[in-house]
ZADRENMAR-130556 format. One record per residue (C-alpha): residue in one letter; x, y, z. Coordinates in steps of 0.02 Angstrom, whole numbers, plus 50000, padded with zeros to 5 digits. Example, Ala and Ser with C-alpha at 12.3 -4.5 7.8 and 13.67 -1.06 7.14 Angstrom:
A506154977550390/S506844994750357/
//
This chain:
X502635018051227/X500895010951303/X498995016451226/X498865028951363/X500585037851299/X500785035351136/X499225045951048/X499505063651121/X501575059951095/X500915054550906/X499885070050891/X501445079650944/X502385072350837/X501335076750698/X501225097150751/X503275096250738/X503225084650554/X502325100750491/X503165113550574/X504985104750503/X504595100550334/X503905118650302/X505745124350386/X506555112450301/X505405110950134/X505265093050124/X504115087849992/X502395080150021/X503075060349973/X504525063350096/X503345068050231/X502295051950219/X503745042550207/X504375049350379/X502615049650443/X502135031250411/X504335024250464/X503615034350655/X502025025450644/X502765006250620/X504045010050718/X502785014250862/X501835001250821/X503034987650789/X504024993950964/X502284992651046/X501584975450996/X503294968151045/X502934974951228/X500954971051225/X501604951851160/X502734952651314/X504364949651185/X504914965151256/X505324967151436/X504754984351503/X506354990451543/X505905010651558/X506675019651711/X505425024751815/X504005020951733/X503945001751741/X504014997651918/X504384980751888/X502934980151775/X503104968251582/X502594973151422/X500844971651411/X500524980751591/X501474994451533/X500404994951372/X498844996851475/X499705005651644/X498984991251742/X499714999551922/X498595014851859/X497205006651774/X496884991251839/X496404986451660/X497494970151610/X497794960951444/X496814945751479/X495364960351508/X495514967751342/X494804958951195/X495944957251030/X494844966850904/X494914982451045/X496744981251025/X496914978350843/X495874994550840/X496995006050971/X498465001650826/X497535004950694/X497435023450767/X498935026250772/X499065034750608/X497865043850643/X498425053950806/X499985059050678/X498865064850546/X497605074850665/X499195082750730/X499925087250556/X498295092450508/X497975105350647/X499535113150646/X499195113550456/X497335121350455/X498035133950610/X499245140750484/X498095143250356/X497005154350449/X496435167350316/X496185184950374/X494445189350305/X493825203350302/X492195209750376/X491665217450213/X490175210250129/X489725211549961/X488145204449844/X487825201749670/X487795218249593/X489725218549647/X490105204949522/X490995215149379/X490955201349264/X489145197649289/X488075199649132/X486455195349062/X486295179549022/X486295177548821/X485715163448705/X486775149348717/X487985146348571/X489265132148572/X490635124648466/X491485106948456/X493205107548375/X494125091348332/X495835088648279/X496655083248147/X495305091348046/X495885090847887/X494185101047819/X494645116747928/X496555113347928/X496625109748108/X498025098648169/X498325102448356/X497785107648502/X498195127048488/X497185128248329/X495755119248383/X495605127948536/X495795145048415/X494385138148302/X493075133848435/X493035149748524/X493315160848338/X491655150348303/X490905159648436/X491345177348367/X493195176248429/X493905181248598/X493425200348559/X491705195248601/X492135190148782/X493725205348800/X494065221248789/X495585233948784/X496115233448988/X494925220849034/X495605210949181/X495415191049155/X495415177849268/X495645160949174/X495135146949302/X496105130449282/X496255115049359/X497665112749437/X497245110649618/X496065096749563/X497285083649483/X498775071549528/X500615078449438/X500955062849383/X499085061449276/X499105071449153/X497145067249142/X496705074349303/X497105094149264/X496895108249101/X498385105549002/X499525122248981/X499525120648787/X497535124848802/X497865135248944/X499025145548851/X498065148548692/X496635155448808/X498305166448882/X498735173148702/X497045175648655/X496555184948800/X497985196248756/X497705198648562/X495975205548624/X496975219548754/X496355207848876/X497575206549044/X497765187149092/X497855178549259/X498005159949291/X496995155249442/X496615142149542/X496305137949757/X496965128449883/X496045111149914/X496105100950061/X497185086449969/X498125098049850/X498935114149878/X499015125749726/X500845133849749/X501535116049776/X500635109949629/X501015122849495/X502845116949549/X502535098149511/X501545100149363/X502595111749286/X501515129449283/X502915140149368/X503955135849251/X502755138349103/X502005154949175/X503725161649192/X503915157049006/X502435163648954/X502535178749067/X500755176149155/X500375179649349/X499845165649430/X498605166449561/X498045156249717/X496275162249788/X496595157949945/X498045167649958/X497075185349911/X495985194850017/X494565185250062/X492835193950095/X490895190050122/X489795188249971/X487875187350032/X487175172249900/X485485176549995/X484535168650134/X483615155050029/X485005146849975/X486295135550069/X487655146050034/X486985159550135/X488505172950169/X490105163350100/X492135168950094/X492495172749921/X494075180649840/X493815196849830/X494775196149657/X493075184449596/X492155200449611/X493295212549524/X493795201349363/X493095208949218/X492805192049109/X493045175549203/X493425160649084/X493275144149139/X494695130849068/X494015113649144/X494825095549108/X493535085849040/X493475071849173/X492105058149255/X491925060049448/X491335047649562/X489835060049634/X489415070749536/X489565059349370/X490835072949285/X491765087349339/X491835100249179/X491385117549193/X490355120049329/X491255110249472/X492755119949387/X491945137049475/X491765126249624/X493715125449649/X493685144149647/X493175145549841/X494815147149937/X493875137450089/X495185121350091/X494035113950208/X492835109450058/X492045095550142/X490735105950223/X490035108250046/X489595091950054/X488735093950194/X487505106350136/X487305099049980/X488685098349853/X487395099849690/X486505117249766/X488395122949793/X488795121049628/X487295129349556/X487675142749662/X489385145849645/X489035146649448/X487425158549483/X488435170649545/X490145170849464/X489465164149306/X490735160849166/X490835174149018/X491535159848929/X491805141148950/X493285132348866/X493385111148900/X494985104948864/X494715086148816/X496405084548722/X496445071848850/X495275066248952/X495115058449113/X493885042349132/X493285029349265/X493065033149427/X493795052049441/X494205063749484/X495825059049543/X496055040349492/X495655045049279/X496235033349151/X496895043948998/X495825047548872/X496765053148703/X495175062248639/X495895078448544/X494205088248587/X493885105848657/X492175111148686/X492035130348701/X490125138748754/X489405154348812/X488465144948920/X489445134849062/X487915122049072/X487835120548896/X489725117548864/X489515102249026/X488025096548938/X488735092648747/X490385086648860/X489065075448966/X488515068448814/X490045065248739/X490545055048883/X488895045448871/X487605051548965/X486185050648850/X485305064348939/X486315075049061/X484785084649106/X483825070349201/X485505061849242/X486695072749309/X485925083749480/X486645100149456/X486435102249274/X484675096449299/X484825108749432/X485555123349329/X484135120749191/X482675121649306/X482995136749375/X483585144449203/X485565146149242/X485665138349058/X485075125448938/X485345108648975/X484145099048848/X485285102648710/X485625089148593/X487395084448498/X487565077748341/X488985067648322/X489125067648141/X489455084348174/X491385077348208/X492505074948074/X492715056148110/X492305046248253/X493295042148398/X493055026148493/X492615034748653/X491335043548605/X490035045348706/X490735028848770/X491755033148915/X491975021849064/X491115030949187/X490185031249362/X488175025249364/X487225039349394/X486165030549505/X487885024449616/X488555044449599/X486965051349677/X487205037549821/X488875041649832/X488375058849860/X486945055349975/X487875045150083/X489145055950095/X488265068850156/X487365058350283/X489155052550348/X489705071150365/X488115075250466/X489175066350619/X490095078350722/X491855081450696/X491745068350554/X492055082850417/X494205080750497/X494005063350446/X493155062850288/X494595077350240/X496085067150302/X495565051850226/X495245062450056/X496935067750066/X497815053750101/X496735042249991/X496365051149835/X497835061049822/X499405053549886/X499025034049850/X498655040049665/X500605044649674/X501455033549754/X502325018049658/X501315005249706/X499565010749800/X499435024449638/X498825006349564/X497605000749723/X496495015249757/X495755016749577/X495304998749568/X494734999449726/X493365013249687/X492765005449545/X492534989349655/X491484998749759/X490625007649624/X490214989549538/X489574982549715/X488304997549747/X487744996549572/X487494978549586/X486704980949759/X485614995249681/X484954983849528/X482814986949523/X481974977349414/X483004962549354/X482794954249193/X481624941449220/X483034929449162/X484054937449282/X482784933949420/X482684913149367/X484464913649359/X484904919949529/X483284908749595/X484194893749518/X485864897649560/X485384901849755/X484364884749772/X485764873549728/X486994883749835/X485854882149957/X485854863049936/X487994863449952/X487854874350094/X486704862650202/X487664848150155/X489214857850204/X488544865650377/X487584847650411/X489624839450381/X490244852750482/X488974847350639/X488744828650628/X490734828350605/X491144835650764/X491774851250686/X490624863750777/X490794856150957/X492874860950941/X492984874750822/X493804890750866/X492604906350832/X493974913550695/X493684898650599/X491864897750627/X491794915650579/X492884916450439/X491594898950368/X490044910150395/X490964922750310/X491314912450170/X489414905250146/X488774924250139/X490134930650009/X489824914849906/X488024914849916/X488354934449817/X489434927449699/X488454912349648/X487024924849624/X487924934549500/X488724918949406/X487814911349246/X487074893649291/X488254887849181/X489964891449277/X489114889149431/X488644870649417/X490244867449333/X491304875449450/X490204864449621/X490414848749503/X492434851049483/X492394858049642/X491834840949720/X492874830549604/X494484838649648/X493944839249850/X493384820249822/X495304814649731/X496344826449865/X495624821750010/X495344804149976/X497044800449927/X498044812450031/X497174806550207/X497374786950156/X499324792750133/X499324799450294/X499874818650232/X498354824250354/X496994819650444/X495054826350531/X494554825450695/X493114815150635/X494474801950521/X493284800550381/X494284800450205/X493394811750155/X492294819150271/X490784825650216/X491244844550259/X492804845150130/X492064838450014/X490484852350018/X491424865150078/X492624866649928/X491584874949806/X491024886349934/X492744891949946/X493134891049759/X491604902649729/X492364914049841/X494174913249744/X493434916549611/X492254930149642/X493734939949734/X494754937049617/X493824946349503/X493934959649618/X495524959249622/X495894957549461/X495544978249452/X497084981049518/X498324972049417/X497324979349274/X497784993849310/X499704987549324/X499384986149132/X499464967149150/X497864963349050/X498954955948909/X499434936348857/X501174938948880/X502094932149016/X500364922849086/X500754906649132/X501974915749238/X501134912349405/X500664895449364/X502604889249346/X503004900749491/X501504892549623/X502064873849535/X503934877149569/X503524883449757/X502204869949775/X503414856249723/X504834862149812/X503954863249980/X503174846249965/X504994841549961/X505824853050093/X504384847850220/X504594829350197/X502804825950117/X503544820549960/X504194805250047/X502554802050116/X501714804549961/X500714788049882/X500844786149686/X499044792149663/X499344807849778/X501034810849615/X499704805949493/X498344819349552/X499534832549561/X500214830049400/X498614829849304/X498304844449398/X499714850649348/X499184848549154/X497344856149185/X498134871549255/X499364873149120/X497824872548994/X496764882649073/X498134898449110/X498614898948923/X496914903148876/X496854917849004/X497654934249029/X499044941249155/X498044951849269/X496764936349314/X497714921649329/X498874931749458/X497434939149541/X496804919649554/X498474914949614/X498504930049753/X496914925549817/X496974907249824/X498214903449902/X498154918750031/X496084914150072/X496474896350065/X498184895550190/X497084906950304/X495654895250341/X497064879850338/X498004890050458/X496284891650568/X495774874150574/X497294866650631/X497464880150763/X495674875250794/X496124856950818/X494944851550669/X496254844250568/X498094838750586/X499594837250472/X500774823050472/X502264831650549/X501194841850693/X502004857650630/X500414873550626/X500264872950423/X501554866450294/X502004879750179/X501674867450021/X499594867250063/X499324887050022/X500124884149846/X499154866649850/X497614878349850/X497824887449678/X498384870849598/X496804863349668/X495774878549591/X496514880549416/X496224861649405/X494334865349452/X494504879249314/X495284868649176/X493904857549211/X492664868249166/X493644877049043/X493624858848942/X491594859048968/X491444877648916/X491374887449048/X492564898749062/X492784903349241/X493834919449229/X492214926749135/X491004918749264/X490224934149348/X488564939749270/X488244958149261/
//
């Protein structure tokens, strides 16, 4: 194993995982599994050579050589490990999942080589095109106890009888492809794709009208659709039912000429798009991260068999979509928001138990009421390609929904956690800026692929990826802010002129203590790092938590390291007790626990651990480790009466303060503190800037010191009214 080796054998390795698992059938999660136990073992194997723990024992290839030649092929190279800087290296093993992945993914995209034909066909080919009629739409609720309607299958009935019944759309022999989404959701979220109950109502309503139904769907680069009609449960269901189901990418692919003034240009279509005689659309009703929501219209989107669907992206992902619906236009649009899919979609919904269906003659008029209904006041101005659609007449987009309309109101509506439309469009642009980079379109799919698709399934990333797009989604809507509230603007003025204040004292204890002259550039960094995150955060905090949190802040540094360097538990390079730089740089820190904490707090809300139960939890857990580490290490011995005294009343202000929070934050608080803080402990006394009392690197008991320290800041404030697991302002 060595950097020079290990990528092509990686990338071979890759070619064979897919070439296997389709002899073999392994399923997608078993793949991964296999995939990521190579990669670590590569890895692990080759950072115990390039650490020289391993002696380079290869026949042949070694020549005498150790570990870390091998890793580089000094003899060949020339190129040492003293010569290669540890961020360079730190990035070669970060590649190594990659190399597998480009190697699965080639042999993968090789195989799925379509045979297209060389036949090219235009609009007037389009069977089920027709002129484009007045809009009409219907909302159908349920219960309804006014129109007896007290499931899905009879809502679904009423909305599209209210349109003059599926006879209007069918006739006797007609040949119907009903467009689902399967390919774009995760089996185990039932949010993310068209539920078969509405599904199959369409299916035996198509058939009372002599209609002949297909189920249809295509291949995406994350999902594939045989694979997930298994998992979701549609073979079994069509079987039932007795419907064909149908991948597009699988049929006979041609060349539909969109025209040469649009982006589409000449495109690969199915060739069974052009022969359908009615095409109904059957979208979940879902949010999306780009284009705001994904209803009808990106619906038609999914019916390209391209996998490779990143390229739309590149050419403009809103035109596509207007396209697309221009010319294979829906003869009827059905939304199934039985149960919706919110947040940051399409593939990381929360569950929405809304017990709607939308139906339309108009696919931009049925996304428009569903827009609206998921609270964008005016999808015409807000969402691109409906604005799109209704400028160049594809439909009406300015329509207007009542809700009393409804039967009764549901708490969601038109209240739906949802992207900004402001961060979706930058989403979008950048995205398409990115994929102007050659040979960046592999990248953007794999990550796709592995990111949005498989993390959302597996037990406990499904929880990470979406809090972590809505954390990005809050930071480029914060970062995208115009026009602050002019008490916003005095706020953040305030706020940023007294951290500015802690964060010269800080710096100037950090210089005049000797600090600077002997610190390591990890710990320098990781400082600078600090001042710039919690110069953000303070920003965003209300005056009010900020100033108490830098008052407690300098209390608690003031009582610790006071007391704990007179008892001789540690001491600075500089002796003071205590110096100037702890003392300022402790609610720089705490800013920063507390602003990532918030972050992090995402993801263990999405664990479900929002509740009261169970939340002083981590505080007797980090107390019990705390205590029993003090002791194991020998610092308890060492320990003065006031040291026992501070910890204890600690002890009480964290105990108040986590029984007026929740789960999710005081274990995100605990997570953070004591990981951020044992970091930077762990730097300066490999820096030399500080020492402990038994020489070892860093006593276990000073990371859980950390969150102890901070919950005591928090109780602090907590008793003065600021409630610090609230603190960041919108």
């Amino acid at each position: 194993m060595s950097f020079l080796l290990d990528p092509p054998l990686l990338f071979a390795i890759g070619i064979a995982l897919y070439l296997a698992s389709n002899r073999l059938r392994i399923k997608r999660l078993a793949k991964i599994t296999i995939g990521l136990l190579i990669v670590l073992t590569f890895i692990a194997f080759s950072l115990l050579l390039y650490t020289d723990v391993f002696r380079c024992v290869f026949p042949v290839v070694c020549n005498g050589m150790s570990g870390s030649e091998f890793m580089f092929h000094s003899n060949i190279t020339s190129i040492y490990k003293s010569d290669v800087p540890l961020l360079v290296v730190i990035l070669l093993f970060a590649l190594y999942p990659v190399w597998i992945y480009l190697g699965y993914a080639s042999a993968f995209l090789l195989s799925k080589r379509t045979r297209v034909s060389k036949d090219v066909y235009s609009y007037k080919d389009v069977k089920s095109r027709k002129k484009i009629i007045e809009p009409e739409y219907s909302v159908v609720r349920y219960p309804d106890i006014r129109r007896d309607i007290n499931d899905s299958e009879g809502a679904v009935r009423s909305a599209i009888d209210a349109l003059g019944g599926m006879q209007s759309f069918v006739k006797r022999g007609d040949k119907v492809l009903i467009k689902v989404n399967i390919c774009g959701g995760v089996p185990e979220l039932t949010a993310t794709y068209t539920t078969k109950d509405v599904a199959g109502v369409v299916v035996d309503m198509v058939r009372e009208a002599g209609g002949e139904p297909v189920i249809c769907d295509a291949d995406m680069i994350w999902t594939k659709f045989w694979a997930n009609t298994k998992e979701q449960g549609w073979d079994t269901w069509a079987q039932e039912k007795g419907v064909e189901l149908m991948n597009l990418s699988d049929t006979k692919i041609v060349h539909f000429d969109f025209g040469d003034k649009n982006v589409l240009k000449r495109e690969r279509v199915s060739k069974e798009m052009l022969d359908a005689d009615v095409i109904i659309s059957v979208p979940a009703m879902k949010t999306h991260l780009m284009t705001g929501v994904t209803l009808g219209m990106k619906n038609m989107y999914g019916t390209l068999p391209e996998i490779d669907k990143a390229r739309y992206h590149q050419i403009g992902i809103d035109e596509v979509l207007y396209w697309i619906n221009y010319a294979f236009t829906p003869n009827l649009t059905v939304i199934d928001g039985s149960i919706g899919g919110e947040t940051v979609g399409p593939l990381s919904c929360d569950a929405v138990d809304f017990r709607t269906i939308i139906a339309s003659t108009s696919v931009v008029t049925a996304d428009t009421i569903a827009a609206q209904m998921i609270g964008f006041k005016n999808p015409c101005e807000e969402i691109d390609h409906l604005k799109l659609a209704h400028e160049r007449s594809l439909g009406d987009a300015s329509q207007k929904f009542d809700f009393t309309e409804l039967p009764y109101k549901h708490s969601s509506d038109g209240n739906w956690k949802r992207p900004d439309p402001d961060v979706a469009r930058f989403y979008t642009w950048g995205t398409h800026q990115i994929l102007k980079i050659p040979g960046w379109a592999t990248l953007f799919n794999i990550g796709a692929d592995f990111f949005l698709y498989d993390t959302a399934r597996l037990p406990l990333l499904k929880y990470f990826t979406p809090a972590f797009l809505q954390i990005i989604h809050d930071i480029a809507k914060w970062s995208m802010e115009k026009k602050p509230a002019p008490d916003s603007t005095k706020r953040k003025r305030t706020n940023l002129a007294i951290f500015s204040v802690l964060a010269l004292l800080s710096i100037f204890g950090f210089v005049s203590g000797g600090y600077l002259a002997i610190s390591s550039l990890e710990f320098a960094l990781g400082f600078l790092f600090a001042l710039v995150l919690a110069a953000l955060f303070a920003m965003r905090m209300q005056t009010k938590h900020f100033v108490a949190v830098s008052s407690a802040s300098i209390l608690i540094a003031y009582l610790v390291e006071r007391f704990a360097v007179l008892a001789g538990m540690w001491h600075y390079v500089d002796g003071a007790a205590p110096p100037l730089f702890a003392l300022f740089s402790m609610p720089i820190f705490m800013i920063v626990i507390i602003g990532l904490s918030h972050g992090l707090r995402r993801v263990f809300a999405y664990v479900d651990l929002s509740g009261r139960r169970f939340r002083i939890a981590p505080f007797v857990l980090i107390l019990f480790a705390f205590a029993a580490f003090l002791w194991f290490e020998g610092y308890l011995a060492i320990a003065t009466p006031e040291i026992i005294a501070i910890y204890a009343a600690f002890a009480l202000l964290g105990l108040f303060y986590n029984s007026r929070q929740t789960l999710d934050w005081n274990l995100a608080f605990a997570t953070v503190a004591t990981a951020l803080g044992g970091t930077m402990e762990l730097l300066g006394t490999s820096a030399g800037l500080w020492s402990f009392a038994f020489d070892e690197g860093m006593p276990v008991f000073i990371s859980f010191a950390w969150a102890l320290n901070g919950w005591a800041v928090c109780g602090i404030a907590q008793i003065f009214g600021a409630d610090l697991g609230d603190a960041i302002a919108g």
